[in-house]
GUNUTI-876683 format. One line per field, with one value per atom (N, C-alpha, C): x, y, z; residue in three letters; residue number from 1. Coordinates in pm, 1 decimal, decimal comma. Example, Ala and Ser with C-alpha at 12.3 -4.5 7.8 and 13.67 -1.06 7.14 Angstrom:
2
east <- [1319,0 | 1230,0 | 1320,0 | 1285,0 | 1367,0 | 1290,0] $
north <- [-569,0 | -450,0 | -330,0 | -225,0 | -106,0 | 3,0] $
up <- [780,0 | 780,0 | 780,0 | 708,0 | 714,0 | 787,0] $
r <- [Ala | Ala | Ala | Ser | Ser | Ser] $
k <- [1 | 1 | 1 | 2 | 2 | 2] $
This chain:
55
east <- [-1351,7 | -1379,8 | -1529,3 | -1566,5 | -1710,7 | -1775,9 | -1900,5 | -2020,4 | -2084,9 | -2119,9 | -2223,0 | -2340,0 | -2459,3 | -2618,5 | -2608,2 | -2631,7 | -2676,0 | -2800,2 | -2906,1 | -3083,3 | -3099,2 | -3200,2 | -3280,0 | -3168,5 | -3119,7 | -3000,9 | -3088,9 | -3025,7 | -3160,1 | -3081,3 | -3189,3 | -3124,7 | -3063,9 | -3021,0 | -2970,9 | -2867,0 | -2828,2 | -2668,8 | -2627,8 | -2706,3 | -2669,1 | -2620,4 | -2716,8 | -2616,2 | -2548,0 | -2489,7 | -2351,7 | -2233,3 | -2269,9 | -2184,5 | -2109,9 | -2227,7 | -2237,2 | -2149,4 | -2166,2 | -2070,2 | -1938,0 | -1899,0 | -1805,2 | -1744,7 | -1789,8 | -1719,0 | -1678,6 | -1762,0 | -1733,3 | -1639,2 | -1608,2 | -1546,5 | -1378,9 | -1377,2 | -1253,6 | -1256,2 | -1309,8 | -1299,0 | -1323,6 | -1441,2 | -1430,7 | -1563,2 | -1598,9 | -1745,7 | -1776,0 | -1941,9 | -2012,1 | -1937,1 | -1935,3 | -1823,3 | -1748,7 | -1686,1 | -1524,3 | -1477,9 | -1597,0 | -1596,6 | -1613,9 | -1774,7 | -1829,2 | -1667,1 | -1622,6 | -1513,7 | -1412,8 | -1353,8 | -1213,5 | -1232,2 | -1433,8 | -1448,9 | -1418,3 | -1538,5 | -1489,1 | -1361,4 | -1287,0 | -1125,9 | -1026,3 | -1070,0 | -1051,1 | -1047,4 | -1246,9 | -1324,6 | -1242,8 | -1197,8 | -1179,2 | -1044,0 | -963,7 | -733,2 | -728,2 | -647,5 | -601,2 | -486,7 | -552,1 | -485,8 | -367,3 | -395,9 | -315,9 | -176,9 | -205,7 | -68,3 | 16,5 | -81,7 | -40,4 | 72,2 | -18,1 | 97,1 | 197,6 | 206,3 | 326,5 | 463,3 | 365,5 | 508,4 | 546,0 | 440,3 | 498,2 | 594,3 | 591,9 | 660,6 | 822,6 | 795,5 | 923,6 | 1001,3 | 948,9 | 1028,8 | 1076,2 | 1011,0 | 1012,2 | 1175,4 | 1201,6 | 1298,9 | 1365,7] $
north <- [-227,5 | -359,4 | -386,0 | -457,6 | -532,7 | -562,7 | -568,4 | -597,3 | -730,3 | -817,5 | -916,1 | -888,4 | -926,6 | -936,3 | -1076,0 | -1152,1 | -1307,8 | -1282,4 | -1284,4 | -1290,4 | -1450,6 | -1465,0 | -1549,7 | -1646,2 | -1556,0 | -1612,9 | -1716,8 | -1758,3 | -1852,8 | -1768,8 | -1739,9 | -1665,7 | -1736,4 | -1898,8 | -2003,1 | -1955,2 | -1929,3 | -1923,4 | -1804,8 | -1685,6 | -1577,7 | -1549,8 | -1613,8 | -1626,2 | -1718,1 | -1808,6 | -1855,3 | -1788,7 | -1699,7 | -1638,9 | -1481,0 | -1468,9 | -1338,2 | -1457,3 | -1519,0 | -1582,1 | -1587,0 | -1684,9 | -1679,0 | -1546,4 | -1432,9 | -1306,5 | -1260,7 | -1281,1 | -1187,0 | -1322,6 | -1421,1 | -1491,3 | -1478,0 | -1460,9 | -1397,5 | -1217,1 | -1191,2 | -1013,7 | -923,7 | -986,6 | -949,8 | -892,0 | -786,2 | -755,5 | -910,9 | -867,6 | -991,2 | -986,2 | -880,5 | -847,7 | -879,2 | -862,8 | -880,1 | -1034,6 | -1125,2 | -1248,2 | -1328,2 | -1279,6 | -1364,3 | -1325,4 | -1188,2 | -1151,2 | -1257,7 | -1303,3 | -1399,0 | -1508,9 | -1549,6 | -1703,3 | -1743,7 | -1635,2 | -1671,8 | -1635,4 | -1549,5 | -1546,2 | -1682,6 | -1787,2 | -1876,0 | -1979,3 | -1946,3 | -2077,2 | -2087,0 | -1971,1 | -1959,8 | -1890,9 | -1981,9 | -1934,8 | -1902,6 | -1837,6 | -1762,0 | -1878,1 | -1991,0 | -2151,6 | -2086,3 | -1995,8 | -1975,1 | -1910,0 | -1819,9 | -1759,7 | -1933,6 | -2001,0 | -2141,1 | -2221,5 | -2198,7 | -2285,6 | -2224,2 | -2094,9 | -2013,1 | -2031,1 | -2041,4 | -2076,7 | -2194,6 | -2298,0 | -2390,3 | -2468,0 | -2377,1 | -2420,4 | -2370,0 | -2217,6 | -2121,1 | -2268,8 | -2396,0 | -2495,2 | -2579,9 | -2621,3 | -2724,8 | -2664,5 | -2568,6 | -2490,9 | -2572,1] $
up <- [-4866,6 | -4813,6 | -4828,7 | -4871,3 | -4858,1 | -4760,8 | -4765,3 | -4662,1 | -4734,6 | -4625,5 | -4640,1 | -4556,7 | -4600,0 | -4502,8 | -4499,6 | -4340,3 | -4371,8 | -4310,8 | -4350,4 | -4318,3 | -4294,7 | -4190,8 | -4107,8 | -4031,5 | -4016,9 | -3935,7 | -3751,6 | -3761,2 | -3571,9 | -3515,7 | -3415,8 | -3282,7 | -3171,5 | -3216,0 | -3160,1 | -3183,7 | -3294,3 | -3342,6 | -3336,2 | -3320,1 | -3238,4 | -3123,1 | -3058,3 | -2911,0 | -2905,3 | -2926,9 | -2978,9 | -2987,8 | -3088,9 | -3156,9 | -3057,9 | -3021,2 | -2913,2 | -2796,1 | -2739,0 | -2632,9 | -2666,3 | -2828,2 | -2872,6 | -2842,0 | -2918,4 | -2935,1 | -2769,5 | -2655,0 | -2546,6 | -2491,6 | -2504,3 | -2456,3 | -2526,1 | -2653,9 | -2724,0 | -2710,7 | -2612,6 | -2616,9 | -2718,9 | -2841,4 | -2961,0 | -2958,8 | -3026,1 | -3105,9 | -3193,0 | -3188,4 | -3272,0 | -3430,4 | -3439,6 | -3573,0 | -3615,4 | -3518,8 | -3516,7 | -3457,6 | -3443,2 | -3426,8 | -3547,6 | -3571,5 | -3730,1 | -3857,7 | -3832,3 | -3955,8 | -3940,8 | -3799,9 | -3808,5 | -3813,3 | -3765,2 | -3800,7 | -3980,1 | -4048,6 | -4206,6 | -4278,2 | -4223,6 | -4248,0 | -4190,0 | -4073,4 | -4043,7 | -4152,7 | -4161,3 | -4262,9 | -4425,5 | -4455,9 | -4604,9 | -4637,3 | -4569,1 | -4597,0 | -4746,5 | -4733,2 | -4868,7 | -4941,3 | -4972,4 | -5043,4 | -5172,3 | -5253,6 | -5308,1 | -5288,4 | -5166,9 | -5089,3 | -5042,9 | -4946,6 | -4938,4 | -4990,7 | -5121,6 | -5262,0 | -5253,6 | -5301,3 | -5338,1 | -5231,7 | -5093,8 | -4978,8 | -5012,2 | -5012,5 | -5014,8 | -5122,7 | -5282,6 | -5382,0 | -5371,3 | -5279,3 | -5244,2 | -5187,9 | -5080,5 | -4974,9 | -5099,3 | -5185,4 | -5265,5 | -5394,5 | -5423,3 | -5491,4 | -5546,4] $
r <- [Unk | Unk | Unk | Unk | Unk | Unk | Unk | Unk | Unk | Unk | Unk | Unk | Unk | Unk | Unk | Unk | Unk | Unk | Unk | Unk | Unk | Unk | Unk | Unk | Unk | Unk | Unk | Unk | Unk | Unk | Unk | Unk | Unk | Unk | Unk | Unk | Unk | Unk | Unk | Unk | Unk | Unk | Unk | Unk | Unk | Unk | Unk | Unk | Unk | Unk | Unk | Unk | Unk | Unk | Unk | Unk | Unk | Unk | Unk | Unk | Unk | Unk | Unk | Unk | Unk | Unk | Unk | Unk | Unk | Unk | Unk | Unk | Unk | Unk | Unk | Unk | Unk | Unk | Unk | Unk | Unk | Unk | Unk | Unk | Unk | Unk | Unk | Unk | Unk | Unk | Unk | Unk | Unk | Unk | Unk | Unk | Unk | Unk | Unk | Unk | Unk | Unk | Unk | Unk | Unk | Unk | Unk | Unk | Unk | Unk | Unk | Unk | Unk | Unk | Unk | Unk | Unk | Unk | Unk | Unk | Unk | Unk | Unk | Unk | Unk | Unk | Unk | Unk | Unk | Unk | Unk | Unk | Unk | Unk | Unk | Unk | Unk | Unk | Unk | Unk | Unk | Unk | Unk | Unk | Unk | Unk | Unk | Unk | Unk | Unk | Unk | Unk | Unk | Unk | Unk | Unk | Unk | Unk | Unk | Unk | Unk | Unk | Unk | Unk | Unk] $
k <- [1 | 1 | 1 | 2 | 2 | 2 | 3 | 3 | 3 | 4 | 4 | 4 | 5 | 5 | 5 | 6 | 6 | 6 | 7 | 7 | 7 | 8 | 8 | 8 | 9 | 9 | 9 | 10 | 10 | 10 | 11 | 11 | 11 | 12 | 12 | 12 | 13 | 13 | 13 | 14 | 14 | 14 | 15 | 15 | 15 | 16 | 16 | 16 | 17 | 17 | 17 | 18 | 18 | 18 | 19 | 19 | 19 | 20 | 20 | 20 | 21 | 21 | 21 | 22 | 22 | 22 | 23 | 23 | 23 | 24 | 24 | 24 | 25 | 25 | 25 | 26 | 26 | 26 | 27 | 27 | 27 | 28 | 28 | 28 | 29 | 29 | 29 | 30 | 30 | 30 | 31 | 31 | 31 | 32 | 32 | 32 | 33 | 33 | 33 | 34 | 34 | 34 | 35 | 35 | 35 | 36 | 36 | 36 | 37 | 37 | 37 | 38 | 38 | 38 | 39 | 39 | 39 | 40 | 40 | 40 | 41 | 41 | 41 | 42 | 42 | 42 | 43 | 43 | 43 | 44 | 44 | 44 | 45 | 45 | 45 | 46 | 46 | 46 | 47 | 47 | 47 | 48 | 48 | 48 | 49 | 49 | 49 | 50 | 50 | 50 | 51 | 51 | 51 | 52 | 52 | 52 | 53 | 53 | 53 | 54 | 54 | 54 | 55 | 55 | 55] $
């Protein structure tokens, strides 16, 4: 599995993010990981269901 660095990140949006996470019971980690798994659906699995309805 891959690693990202995001540098100069604001420490505005850190603690944000740190609230987010302890408010979903999550590490900062394990918050930022399901926001961009949120941000960016796997569109092509998508299609494929949706062509399986269309038959």
């Amino acid at each position: 599995m891959a690693q990202i660095l995001v540098r100069q990140l604001d420490r505005n949006v850190i603690g944000r993010l740190k609230k987010r996470a302890k408010e979903h019971g999550r590490s900062l980690q394990s918050e930022v990981k399901t926001i961009l798994e949120e941000a960016v659906p796997d569109y092509e699995a998508a299609w494929k269901r949706l062509e399986g309805f269309r038959g």
